[in-house]
N, C-alpha and C positions, 0 to 999 in steps of 0.2 A: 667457666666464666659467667657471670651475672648477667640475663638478658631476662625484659621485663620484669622486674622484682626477684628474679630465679636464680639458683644457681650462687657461687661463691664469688667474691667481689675480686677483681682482678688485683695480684700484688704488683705493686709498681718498684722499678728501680731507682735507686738513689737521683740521677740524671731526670725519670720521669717525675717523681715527687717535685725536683726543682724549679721542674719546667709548670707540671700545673697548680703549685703553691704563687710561684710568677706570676701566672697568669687569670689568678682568681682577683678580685674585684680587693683592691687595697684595703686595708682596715678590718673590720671585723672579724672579715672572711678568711685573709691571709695567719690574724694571727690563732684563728680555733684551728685553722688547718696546722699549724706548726704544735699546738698546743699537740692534738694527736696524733702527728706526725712521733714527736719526741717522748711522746710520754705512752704509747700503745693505747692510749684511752679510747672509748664509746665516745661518738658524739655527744651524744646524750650524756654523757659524763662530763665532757668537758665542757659544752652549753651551763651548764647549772653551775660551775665554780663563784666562787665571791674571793673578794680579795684577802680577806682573812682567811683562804687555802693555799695563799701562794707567799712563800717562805725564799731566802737566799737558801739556793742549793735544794729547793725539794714544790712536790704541790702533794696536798693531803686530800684526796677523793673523797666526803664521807660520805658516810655510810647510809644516808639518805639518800645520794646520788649512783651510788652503785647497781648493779646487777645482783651480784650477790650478798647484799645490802649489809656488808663489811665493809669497812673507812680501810683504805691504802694509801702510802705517802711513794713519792715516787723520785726518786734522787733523779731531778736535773741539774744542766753543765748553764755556765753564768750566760753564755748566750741567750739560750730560749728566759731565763729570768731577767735579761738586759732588754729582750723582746716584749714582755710583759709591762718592764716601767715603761718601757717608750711610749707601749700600749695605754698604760693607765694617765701619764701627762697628757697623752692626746686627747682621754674622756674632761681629764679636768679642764684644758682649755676648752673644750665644745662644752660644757655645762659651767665654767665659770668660776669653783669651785672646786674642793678637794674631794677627793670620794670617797666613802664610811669603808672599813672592813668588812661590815654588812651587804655593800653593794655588791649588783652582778657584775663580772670580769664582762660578759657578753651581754650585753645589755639588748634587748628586742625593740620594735621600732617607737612603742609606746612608753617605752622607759619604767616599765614596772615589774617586769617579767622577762628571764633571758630570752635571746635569741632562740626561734624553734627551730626540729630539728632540718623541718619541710623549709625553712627560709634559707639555710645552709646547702641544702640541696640542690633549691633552684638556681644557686649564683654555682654549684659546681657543676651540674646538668649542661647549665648553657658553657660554663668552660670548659669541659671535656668534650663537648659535639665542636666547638671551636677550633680546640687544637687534634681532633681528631683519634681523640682515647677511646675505647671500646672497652667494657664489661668493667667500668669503675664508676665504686660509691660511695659515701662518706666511710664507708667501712674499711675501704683501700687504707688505709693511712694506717687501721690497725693492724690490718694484715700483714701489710708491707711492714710494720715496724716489728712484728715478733718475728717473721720470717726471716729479717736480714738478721738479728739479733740470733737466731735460732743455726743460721747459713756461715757463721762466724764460728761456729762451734762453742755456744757458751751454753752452760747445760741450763735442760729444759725447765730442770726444779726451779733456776733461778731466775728466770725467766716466768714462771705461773705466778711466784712471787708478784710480781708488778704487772702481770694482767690481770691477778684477779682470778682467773679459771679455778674450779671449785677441783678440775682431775688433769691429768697428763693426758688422759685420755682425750679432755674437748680441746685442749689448747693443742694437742697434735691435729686435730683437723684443719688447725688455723692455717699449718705450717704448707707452706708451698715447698718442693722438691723438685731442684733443678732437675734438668738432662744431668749438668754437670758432676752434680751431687751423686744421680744415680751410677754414672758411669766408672767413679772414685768409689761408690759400696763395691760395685761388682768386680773390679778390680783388688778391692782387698777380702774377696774371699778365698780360702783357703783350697 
């Protein structure tokens, strides 16, 4: 578990996601947290999006924004893109105006530069000591998203695919390992 900057970021269940996506601070906050909720993304990856990355049916990471400074597109469900236009109506009625393809999806508070990644943090720091989470950080969302995707049985290949991990090898550290999980290996051994 992650305690002072240490350690690996706690994976959250479907129920715990709900409850502190709920409970983060409306708007901005709510929709970068859904962003990498659904998508395995970096904060940091999903902070920098512009609206010319988000597509019906997909969002395209490029390759400026990445870790392993490769562009990946990532097939989302019309939800989280029905959460995006909500998202971008609401910039245009607060700015009065339509917003360029060029704009940031996450705009920071000066309007010129997305949101950082320490501003995101702060509104989910004060919402996890709120509702009482321990060892979660904006990294929870990624964990939690390849782990249940990983906890489902879909294979890992397909899965590296759309986080980006350069080996099986790092994206397996990602992977948390229930009791339950364990208890079903050992039981299918010979």
């Amino acid at each position: 578990m992650k305690t002072n900057r240490n350690g690996q970021s706690k994976v959250l269940t479907t129920a715990e996601l709900d409850l502190l996506i709920h409970e983060l601070p409306k708007g901005v906050h709510t929709v970068l947290a859904n962003v990498c909720r659904r998508t395995g993304c970096r904060i940091s990856e999903a902070r920098q999006l512009k609206w010319e990355n988000i597509f019906p049916g997909g969002i395209t990471f490029p390759k400026g924004v990445t870790k392993t400074l490769e562009s990946r597109t990532i097939p989302i469900f019309s939800s989280l893109y029905d959460l995006l236009m909500e998202w971008k109506q609401e910039i245009e009625l607060i700015k009065g105006q339509p917003v360029s393809p060029s704009d940031w999806v996450f705009v920071g508070r000066f309007g010129d530069k997305p949101i950082t990644r320490q501003a995101h943090g702060k509104q989910l720091q004060i919402t996890i000591e709120r509702i009482g989470f321990k060892g979660v950080s904006s990294h929870s969302y990624r964990r939690s998203a390849l782990t249940s995707a990983s906890s489902k049985g879909l294979p890992l290949k397909a899965i590296q695919t759309l986080s980006g991990h350069k080996s099986l090898a790092v994206l397996s550290r990602y992977l948390e390992v229930s009791e339950e999980e364990r208890k079903n290996v050992a039981q299918a051994f010979a």
